[in-house]
C-alpha positions as CSV (number, residue, x, y, z in Angstrom):
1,X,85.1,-19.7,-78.0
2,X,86.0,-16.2,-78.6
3,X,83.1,-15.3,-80.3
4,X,80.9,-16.9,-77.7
5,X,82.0,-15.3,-75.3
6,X,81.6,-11.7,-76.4
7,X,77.8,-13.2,-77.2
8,X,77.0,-14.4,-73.7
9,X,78.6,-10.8,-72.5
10,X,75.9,-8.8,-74.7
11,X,73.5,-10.8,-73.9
12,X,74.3,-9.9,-70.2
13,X,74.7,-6.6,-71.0
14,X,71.0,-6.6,-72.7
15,X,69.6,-8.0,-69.3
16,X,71.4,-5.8,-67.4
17,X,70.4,-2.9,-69.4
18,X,66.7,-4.0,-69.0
19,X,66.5,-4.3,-65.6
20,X,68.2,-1.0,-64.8
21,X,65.8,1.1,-67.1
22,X,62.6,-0.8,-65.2
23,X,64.2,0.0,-62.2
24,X,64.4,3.6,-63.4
25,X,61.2,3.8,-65.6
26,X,59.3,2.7,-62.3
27,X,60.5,5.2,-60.7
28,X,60.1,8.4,-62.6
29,X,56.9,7.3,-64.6
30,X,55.1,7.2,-61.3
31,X,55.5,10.7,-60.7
32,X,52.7,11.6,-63.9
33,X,49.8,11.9,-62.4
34,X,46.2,11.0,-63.9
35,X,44.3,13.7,-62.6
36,X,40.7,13.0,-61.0
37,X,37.6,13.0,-62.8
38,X,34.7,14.1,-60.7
39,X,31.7,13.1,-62.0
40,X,29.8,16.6,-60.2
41,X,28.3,13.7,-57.8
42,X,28.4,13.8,-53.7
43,X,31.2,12.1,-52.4
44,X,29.7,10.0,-50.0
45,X,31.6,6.4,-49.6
46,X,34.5,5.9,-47.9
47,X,37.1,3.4,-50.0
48,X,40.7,2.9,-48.5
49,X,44.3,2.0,-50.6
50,X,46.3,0.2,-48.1
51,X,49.8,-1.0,-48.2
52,X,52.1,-3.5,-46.8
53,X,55.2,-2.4,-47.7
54,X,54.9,-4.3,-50.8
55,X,51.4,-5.0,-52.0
56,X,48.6,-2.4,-52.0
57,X,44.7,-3.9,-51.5
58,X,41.6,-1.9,-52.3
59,X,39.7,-2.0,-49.1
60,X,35.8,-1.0,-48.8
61,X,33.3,-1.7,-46.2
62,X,31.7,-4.7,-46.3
63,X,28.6,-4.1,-47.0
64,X,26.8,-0.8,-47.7
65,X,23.2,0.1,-49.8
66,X,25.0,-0.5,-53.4
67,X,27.5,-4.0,-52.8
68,X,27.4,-6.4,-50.1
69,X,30.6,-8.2,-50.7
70,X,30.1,-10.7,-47.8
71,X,27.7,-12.4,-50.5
72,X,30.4,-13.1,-53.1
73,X,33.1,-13.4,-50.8
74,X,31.5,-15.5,-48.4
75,X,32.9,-15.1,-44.0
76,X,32.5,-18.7,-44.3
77,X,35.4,-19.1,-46.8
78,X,37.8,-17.9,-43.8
79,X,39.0,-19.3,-40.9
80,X,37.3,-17.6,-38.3
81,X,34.1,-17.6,-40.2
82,X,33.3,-14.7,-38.4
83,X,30.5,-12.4,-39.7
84,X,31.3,-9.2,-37.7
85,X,34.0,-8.1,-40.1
86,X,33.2,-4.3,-41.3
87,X,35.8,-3.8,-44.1
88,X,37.2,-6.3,-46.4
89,X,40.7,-5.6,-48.3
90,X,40.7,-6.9,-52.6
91,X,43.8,-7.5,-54.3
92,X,45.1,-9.1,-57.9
93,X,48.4,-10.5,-57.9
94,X,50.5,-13.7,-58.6
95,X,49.2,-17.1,-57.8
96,X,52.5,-18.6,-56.8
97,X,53.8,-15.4,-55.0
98,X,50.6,-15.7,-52.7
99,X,50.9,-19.2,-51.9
100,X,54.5,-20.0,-52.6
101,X,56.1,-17.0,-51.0
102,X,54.7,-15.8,-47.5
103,X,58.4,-14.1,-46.7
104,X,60.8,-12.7,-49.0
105,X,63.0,-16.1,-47.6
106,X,60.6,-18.4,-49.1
107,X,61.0,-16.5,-52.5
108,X,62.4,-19.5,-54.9
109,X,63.6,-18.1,-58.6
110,X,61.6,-20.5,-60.3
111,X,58.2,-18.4,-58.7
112,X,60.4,-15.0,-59.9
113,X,60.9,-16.1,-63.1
114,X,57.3,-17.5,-63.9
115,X,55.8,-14.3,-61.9
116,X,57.9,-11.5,-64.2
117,X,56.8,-13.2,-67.7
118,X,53.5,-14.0,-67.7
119,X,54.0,-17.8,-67.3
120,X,52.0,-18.5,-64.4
121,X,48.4,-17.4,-63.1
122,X,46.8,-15.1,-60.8
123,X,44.7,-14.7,-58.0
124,X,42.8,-13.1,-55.7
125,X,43.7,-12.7,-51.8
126,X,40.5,-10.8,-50.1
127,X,41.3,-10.1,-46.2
128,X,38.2,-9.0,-43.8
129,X,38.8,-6.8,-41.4
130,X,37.0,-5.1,-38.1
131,X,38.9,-1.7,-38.1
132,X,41.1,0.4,-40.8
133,X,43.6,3.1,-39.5
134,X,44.7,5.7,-41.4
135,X,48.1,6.8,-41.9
136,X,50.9,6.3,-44.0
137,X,50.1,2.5,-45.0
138,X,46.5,3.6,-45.5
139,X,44.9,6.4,-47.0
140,X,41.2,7.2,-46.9
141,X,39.4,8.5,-50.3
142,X,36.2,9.8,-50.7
143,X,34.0,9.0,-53.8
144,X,30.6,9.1,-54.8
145,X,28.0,5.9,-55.7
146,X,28.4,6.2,-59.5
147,X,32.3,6.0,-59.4
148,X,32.0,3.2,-56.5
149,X,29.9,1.4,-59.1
150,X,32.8,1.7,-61.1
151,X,35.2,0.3,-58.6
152,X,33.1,-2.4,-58.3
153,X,32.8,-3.9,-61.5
154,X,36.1,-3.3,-62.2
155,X,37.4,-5.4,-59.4
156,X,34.6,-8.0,-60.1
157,X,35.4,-8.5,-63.3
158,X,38.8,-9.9,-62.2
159,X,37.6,-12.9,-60.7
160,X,37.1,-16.2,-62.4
161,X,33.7,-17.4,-62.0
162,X,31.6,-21.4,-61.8
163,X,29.5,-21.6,-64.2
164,X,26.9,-20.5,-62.1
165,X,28.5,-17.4,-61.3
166,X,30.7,-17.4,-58.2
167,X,33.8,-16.9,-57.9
168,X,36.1,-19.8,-57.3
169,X,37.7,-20.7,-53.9
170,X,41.1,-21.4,-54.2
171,X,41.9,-24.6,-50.8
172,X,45.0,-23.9,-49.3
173,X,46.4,-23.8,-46.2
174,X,48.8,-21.0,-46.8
175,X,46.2,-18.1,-45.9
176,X,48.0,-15.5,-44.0
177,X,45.5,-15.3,-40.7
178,X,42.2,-16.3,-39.9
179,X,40.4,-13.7,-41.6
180,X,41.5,-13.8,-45.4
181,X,41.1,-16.4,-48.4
182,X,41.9,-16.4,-51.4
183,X,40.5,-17.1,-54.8
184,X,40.8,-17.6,-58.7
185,X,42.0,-14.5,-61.2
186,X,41.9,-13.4,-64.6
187,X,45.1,-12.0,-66.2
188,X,48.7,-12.9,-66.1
189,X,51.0,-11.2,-63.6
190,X,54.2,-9.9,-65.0
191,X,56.6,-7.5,-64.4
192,X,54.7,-4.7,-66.5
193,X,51.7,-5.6,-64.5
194,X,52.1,-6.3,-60.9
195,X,49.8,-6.3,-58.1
196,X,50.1,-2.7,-57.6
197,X,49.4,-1.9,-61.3
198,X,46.5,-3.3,-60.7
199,X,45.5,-1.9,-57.6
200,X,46.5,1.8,-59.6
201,X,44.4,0.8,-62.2
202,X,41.4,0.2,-60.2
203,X,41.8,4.2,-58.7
204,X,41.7,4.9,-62.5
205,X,38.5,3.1,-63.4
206,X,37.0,4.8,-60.3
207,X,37.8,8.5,-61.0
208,X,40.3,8.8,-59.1
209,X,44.0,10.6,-59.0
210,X,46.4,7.8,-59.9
211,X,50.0,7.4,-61.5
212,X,50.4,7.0,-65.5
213,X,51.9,3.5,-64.4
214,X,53.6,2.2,-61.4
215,X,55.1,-1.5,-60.8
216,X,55.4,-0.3,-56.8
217,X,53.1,1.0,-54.4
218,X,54.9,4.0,-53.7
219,X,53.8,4.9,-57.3
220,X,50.3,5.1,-56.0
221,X,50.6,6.5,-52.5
222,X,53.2,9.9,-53.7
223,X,49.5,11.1,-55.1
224,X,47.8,10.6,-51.6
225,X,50.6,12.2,-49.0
């Protein structure tokens, strides 16, 4: 009894240990910076990282002379169906934590669990919107068509596709207004890979200034104050 006793106590300990040097690895790794690679190119479109206090989205106008996303991501696939939208907000995270979890209340530690080790699947929530403000939640960066390009395949090629090619509406209910949807991913969430991993990933493949790593989106926005 003893013996299993001290066992259950390291094995605590072990977690325990874990979690506190995420907790502080996510914090302090952020803080190296990939520097920007400028490709000698204008810098002539306008890309956005917003925040939510939680989750950061890629946002991009809608349509411009190099994407038109309205044509993957369809105005009919929302609520509203409306086609007047001029930006539309990408992100990559957790299937079950989009759907299952609309508050921090609903959060059930079955989702969690599944969510941190790579034992559920992902997807995409895209959210259309008329305006963008800048500020603190949003930050405004400049880039030129070739690394746009960039930004663009690498956020295509994170959607699961028909076999004809488009990418896969995911029908549910639990949509967060009338002017978002969401749809199927590639990849596993985890821990080591979150939503805003991601989203710092995708400044990367663009060009752009970004953290070494970062779980949080504080990791991304400390390189955009």
């Amino acid at each position: 009894m003893k013996k299993m006793v001290i066992l259950l106590l390291k094995i605590l300990g072990m977690i325990l240990g874990i979690i506190v040097l995420y907790i502080v690895l996510g914090f302090f790794i952020p803080f190296i910076q990939v520097s920007e690679k400028p490709d000698g190119q204008k810098k002539e479109i306008p890309i956005y990282i917003y925040t939510n206090g939680v989750h950061t989205d890629i946002v991009m106008l809608v349509k411009n002379d190099l994407q038109d996303w309205s044509l993957k991501i369809p105005f009919s696939n929302t609520i509203s169906k409306r086609t007047t939208y001029k930006f539309i907000g990408i992100g990559w995270g957790d299937k079950g934590f989009y759907l299952d979890t609309p508050t921090w209340a609903d959060l059930k530690f079955s989702t969690a669990i599944k969510a941190a080790f790579w034992m559920s699947e992902s997807a995409m929530h895209c959210t259309y919107y008329e305006t963008i403000s800048k500020g603190d939640d949003c930050k405004e960066i400049m880039i030129s068509k070739e690394q746009y390009k960039k930004l663009v395949k690498f956020i295509e090629d994170k959607f699961d596709t028909d076999q004809n090619g488009k990418c896969i509406l995911i029908p549910t209910n639990a949509v967060y207004g009338d002017n978002d949807a969401f749809y199927d991913a590639k990849g596993k969430y985890s821990f080591l890979n979150t939503c805003n991993t991601w989203a710092n990933n995708g400044l990367k493949a663009a060009g752009q200034k970004a953290a070494l790593w970062t779980p949080s989106d504080y990791g991304i926005f400390l390189h955009y104050k």
